[in-house]
Each structure stands twice: as structure tokens, then as C-alpha cells.
C-alpha positions in Angstrom: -29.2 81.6 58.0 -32.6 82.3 59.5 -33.1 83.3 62.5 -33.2 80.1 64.6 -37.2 81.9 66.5 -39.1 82.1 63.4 -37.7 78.7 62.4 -39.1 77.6 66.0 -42.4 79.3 65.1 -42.7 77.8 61.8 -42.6 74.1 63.7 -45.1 75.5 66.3 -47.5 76.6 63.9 -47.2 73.7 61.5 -48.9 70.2 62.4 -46.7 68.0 60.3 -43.9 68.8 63.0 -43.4 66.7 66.2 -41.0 66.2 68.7 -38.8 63.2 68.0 -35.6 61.1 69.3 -32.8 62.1 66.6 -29.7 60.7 66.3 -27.9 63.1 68.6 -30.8 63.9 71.0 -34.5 65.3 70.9 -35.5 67.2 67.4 -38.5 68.3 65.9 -39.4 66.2 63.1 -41.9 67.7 60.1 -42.6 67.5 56.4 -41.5 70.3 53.4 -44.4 71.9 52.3 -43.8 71.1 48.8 -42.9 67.2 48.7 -43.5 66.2 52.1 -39.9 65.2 52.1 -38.7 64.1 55.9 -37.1 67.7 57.4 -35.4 68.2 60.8 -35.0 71.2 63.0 -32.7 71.6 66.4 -34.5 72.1 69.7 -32.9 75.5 69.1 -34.5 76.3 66.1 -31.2 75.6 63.8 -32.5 73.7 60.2 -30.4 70.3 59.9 -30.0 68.8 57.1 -31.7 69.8 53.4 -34.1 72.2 56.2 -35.2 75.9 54.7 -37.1 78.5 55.1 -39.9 78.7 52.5 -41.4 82.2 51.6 -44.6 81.6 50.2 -44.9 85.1 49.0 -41.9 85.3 47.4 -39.7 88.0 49.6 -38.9 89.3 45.5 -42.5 90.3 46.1 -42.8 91.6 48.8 -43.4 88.7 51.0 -42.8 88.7 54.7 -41.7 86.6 57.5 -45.4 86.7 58.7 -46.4 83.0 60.1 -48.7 82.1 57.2 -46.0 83.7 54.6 -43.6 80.9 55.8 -43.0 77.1 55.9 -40.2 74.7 56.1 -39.1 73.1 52.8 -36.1 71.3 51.5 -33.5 72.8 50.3 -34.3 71.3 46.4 -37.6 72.4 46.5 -37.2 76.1 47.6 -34.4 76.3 45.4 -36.2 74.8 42.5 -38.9 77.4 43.1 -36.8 80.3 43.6 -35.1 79.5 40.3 -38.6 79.1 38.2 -41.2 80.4 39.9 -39.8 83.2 42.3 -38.6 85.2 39.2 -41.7 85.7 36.9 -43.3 88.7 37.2 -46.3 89.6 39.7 -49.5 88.2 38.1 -47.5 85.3 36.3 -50.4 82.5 36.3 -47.7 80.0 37.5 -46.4 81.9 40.2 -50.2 82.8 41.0 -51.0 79.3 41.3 -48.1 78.2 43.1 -48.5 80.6 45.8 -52.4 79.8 45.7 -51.4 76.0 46.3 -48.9 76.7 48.9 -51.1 79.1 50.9 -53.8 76.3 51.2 -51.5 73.5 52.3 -49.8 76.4 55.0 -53.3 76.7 55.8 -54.2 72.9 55.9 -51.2 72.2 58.3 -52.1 75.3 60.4 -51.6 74.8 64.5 -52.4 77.6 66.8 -49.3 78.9 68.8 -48.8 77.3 72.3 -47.8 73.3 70.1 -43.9 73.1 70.7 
């Protein structure tokens, strides 16, 4: 499981997330950064749900947990990726590209630190 502050950091930094009703009190509402799929974190930071952590840079390759290495995505999508894309080798046009694509919609979605 991730640890429940970068999740919260992830929301903060992301403007797809808000703070909404759930069904069992307040949560943060957002969108996976592949499919825009409807994804909910805990006040506390806890994914619910179909709720990962995406590493944009694959951590395979070196990728970190540094805020514009990171997004929330479902659970189909990251594991899609991780099973196609995450395992070519560095320099693979496809993995290339997808990184390139989800870099500029991290970066599209961007919020400076001090949202939730």
C-alpha cells in the first residue's frame, strides 16, 4: 500500500481532485490519469476503490515518488501499463511516448501545494 502522505500529495497537487460528500463521509474525488475514470481517496490519504498509485517513470526505471513522477490511476489502467508498457526496455518508442503523454497531462492537471 502506499503511503497514505504521498497519496494526499498526489490529490493536492492534481486539479481533477476535489473535496466531496461520499457515501460514508467527506472524500476527495479525482480522475485516473489515463481514462479519467471516477477515483476516490480517504481524507486520510487511503485509495478506495479501483485507486492506485501511478509511476509515470516506471520505478523499473528508475522512477521516483517525486510529485510530477506520480498520479492517481485505476487499478486497470496501471496494471495494464505495468504489464505492456512498464516492461520494454529504456528507449522503447511506446514506453517513450507513453511516459511523454502522461508527463503532459501530470503537467496539464498541475496545482501548486497549499489545494487540500
Amino acid at each position: 500500500m502506499p503511503a497514505k502522505r504521498l497519496v494526499l500529495d498526489i490529490v493536492a497537487t492534481d486539479k481533477t481532485f476535489e473535496r466531496m460528500h461520499g457515501r460514508h463521509g467527506p472524500v476527495w474525488v479525482g480522475k485516473c490519469i489515463h481514462c479519467n475514470s471516477r477515483l476516490q481517496v480517504a481524507m486520510d490519504g487511503t485509495p478506495l476503490g479501483k485507486a492506485t498509485v501511478e509511476h509515470i517513470v516506471p520505478k523499473t526505471h528508475g522512477g521516483t515518488n517525486a510529485l510530477n513522477n506520480v498520479a492517481m490511476a485505476c487499478a486497470r489502467c496501471n496494471g495494464a501499463k505495468g504489464r505492456k508498457v512498464d516492461v520494454l526496455r529504456w528507449g522503447d518508442p511506446k514506453l517513450t511516448a507513453m511516459i511523454e503523454r502522461l508527463q503532459a497531462r501530470r503537467s496539464k492537471r498541475w496545482r501548486d501545494l497549499g489545494g487540500p
